[in-house]
C-alpha positions in Angstrom: 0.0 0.0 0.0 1.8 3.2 1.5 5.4 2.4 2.7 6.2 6.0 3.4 4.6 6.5 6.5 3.7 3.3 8.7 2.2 2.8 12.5 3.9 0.9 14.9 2.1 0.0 17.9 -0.1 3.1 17.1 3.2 5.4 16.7 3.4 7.5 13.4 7.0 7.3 11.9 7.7 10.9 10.9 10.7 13.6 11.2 10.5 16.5 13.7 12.3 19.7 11.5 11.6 22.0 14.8 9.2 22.2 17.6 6.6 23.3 14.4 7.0 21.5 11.9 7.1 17.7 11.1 7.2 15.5 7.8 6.6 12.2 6.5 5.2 10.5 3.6 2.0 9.8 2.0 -0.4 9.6 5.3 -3.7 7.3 5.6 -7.0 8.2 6.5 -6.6 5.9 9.3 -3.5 7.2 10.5 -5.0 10.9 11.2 -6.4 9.6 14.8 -2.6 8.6 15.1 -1.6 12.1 14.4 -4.1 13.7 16.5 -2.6 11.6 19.6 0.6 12.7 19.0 -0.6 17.0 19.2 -0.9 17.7 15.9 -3.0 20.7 15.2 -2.4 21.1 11.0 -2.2 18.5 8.6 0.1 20.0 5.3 -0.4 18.1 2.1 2.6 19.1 -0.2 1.2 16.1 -2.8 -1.4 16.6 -5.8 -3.6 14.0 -6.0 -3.5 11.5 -8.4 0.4 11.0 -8.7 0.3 7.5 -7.6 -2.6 4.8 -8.3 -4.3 4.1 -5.2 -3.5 7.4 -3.4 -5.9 8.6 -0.8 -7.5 12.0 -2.1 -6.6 15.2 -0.1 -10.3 15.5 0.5 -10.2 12.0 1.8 -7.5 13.0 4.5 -9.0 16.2 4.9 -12.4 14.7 6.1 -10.7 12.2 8.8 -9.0 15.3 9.8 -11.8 17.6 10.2 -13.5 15.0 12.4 -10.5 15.2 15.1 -10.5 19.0 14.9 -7.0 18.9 13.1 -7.1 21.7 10.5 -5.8 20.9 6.6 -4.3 22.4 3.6 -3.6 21.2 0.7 -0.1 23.0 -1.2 0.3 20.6 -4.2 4.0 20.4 -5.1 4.7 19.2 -9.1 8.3 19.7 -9.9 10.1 22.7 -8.6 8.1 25.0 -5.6 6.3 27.9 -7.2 6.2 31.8 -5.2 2.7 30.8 -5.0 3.5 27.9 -2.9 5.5 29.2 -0.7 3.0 32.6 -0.3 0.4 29.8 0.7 2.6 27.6 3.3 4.2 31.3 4.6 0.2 31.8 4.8 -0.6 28.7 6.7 2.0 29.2 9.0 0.8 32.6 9.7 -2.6 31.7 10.5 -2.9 27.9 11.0 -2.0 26.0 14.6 0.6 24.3 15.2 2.6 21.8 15.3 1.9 21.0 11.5 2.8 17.5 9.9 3.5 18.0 6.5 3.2 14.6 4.0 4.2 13.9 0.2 5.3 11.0 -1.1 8.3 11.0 0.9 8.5 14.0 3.1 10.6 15.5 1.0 8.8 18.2 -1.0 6.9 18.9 2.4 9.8 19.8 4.2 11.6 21.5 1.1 8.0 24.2 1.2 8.8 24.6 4.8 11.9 25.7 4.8 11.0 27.9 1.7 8.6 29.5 3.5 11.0 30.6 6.3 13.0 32.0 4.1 12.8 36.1 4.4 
C-alpha cells in the first residue's frame, strides 16, 4: 500500500524539523487519529492527488482530519516549488495552529516548502 509512512504499535513514523513543523510520507485516513494523539493541530499536504494509483485524495484525509479537529491544507507540489507555494505555506504558518505535519510522497517536497517559507 503506503510504505512511506507506517504505525507501529499506534506510533506515526515521521521527522521532527523544529518544535513546528514535522514530515513524512504519504499519510492514511486511518492514521489521522494517530496524528491527532501525537498534538498535531495542522495537517500540510505538499502532494497533488492522483500522482500514484491508489492514493488517498486530499479531500479524503481532509475529512478524517476535520472529524479530530485537526485543521488541513492542501499545497500541491509538481516539480520545482512555485512563489505561490511558498505565499500559501508562509500563509498557513501565519494563521494555522501548530505543530503541522506536512506529507508527500516521501516528506521531501513537504519539508523542502517549509523551509521555503521561512525564508525572508
Amino acid at each position: 500500500m503506503w510504505p512511506f509512512s507506517s504505525t507501529k504499535a499506534n506510533k506515526m513514523n515521521y521527522r521532527s524539523i523544529d518544535a513546528d513543523f514535522a514530515v513524512a510520507g504519504q499519510v492514511r485516513p486511518d492514521q489521522i487519529e494517530a496524528l491527532a494523539a501525537a498534538g498535531f493541530k495542522t495537517i500540510v499536504c505538499a502532494r497533488p492527488d492522483n500522482e500514484e494509483p491508489g492514493q488517498p485524495s486530499f479531500r479524503q484525509i481532509a475529512a478524517e482530519a476535520e472529524k479530530l479537529g485537526i485543521k488541513s491544507v492542501h499545497i500541491p507540489i509538481s516539480g520545482g516549488i512555485s512563489d505561490s507555494a511558498v505565499k500559501s505555506m508562509k500563509k498557513a504558518l501565519a494563521g494555522l495552529p501548530k505543530p503541522m505535519y506536512g506529507y508527500c510522497r516521501s516528506g521531501a517536497r513537504a519539508g523542502s516548502l517549509y523551509g521555503a517559507a521561512l525564508r525572508p
